[in-house]
N, C-alpha and C positions, 0 to 999 in steps of 0.2 A: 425806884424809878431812875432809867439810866440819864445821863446830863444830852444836853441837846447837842443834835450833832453839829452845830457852828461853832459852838465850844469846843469841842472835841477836837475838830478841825484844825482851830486856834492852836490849842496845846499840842496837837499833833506837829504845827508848822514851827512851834516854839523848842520844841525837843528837838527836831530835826538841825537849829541854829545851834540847841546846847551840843550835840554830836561835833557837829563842827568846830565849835569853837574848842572843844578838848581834842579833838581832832590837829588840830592847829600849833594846840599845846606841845601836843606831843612831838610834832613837827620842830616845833621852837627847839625844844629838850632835844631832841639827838643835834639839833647845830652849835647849839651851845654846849654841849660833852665834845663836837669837836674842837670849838675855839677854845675851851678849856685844856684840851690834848695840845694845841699849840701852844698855847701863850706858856704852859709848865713847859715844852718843848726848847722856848726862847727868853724865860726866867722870864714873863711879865705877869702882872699881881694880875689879881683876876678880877677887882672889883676896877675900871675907869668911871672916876666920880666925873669928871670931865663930859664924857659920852652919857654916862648915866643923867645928869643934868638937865643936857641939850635934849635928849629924847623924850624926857618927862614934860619942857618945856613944850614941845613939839606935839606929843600929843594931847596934854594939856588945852594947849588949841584947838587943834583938828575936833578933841571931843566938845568943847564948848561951841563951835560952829556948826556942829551938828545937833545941841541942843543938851548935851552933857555935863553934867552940872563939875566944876573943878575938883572937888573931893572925891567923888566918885572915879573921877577917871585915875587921879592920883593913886587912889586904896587899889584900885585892879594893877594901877602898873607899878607900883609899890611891890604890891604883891606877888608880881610874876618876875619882876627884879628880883627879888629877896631872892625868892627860889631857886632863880637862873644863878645866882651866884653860890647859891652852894649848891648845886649840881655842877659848874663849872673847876670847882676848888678839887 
C-alpha cells in the first residue's frame, strides 16, 4: 500500500529544502577555495579563531531565536567550519 499522499507531499517539500541546503553548500565551497586562493596569495593562516568565534556566537543566537536548540546549531556549524578549513588550506 503506497503512503498517503500528505506524506508524500511533506517529504516531497523536505527534499526540496535538502536540495537546497547542499545547494548552498556548494556555493559556500567554491567561495571559500577562493578566500583560501587569497589568504595563501598574502601569507594569512587560513583558520581566524577570532572570526570563527564571533560567527559561531552569532549564529548560535539567531538558531536559538528561531527555536534551535545550541548544540545543534554548534554540531552543523562546527561542522561546516571544519570542512571549510581544509578545503581552504
Amino acid at each position: 500500500m503506497g503512503e498517503p499522499d500528505e506524506l508524500q507531499e511533506l517529504r516531497a517539500k523536505i527534499d526540496a529544502i535538502d536540495a537546497g541546503i547542499i545547494d548552498a553548500i556548494v556555493k559556500r565551497t567554491a567561495l571559500v577555495k577562493e578566500i583560501g586562493r587569497y589568504k595563501t596569495a598574502h601569507n594569512i593562516e587560513a583558520l581566524d579563531e577570532g572570526r570563527r568565534d564571533a560567527l559561531l556566537k552569532k549564529w548560535i543566537e539567531r538558531g536559538e531565536t528561531l527555536g534551535l536548540s545550541k548544540e545543534f546549531v554548534t554540531s552543523i556549524i562546527e561542522t561546516i567550519h571544519s570542512y571549510s578549513v581544509s578545503v581552504e588550506k
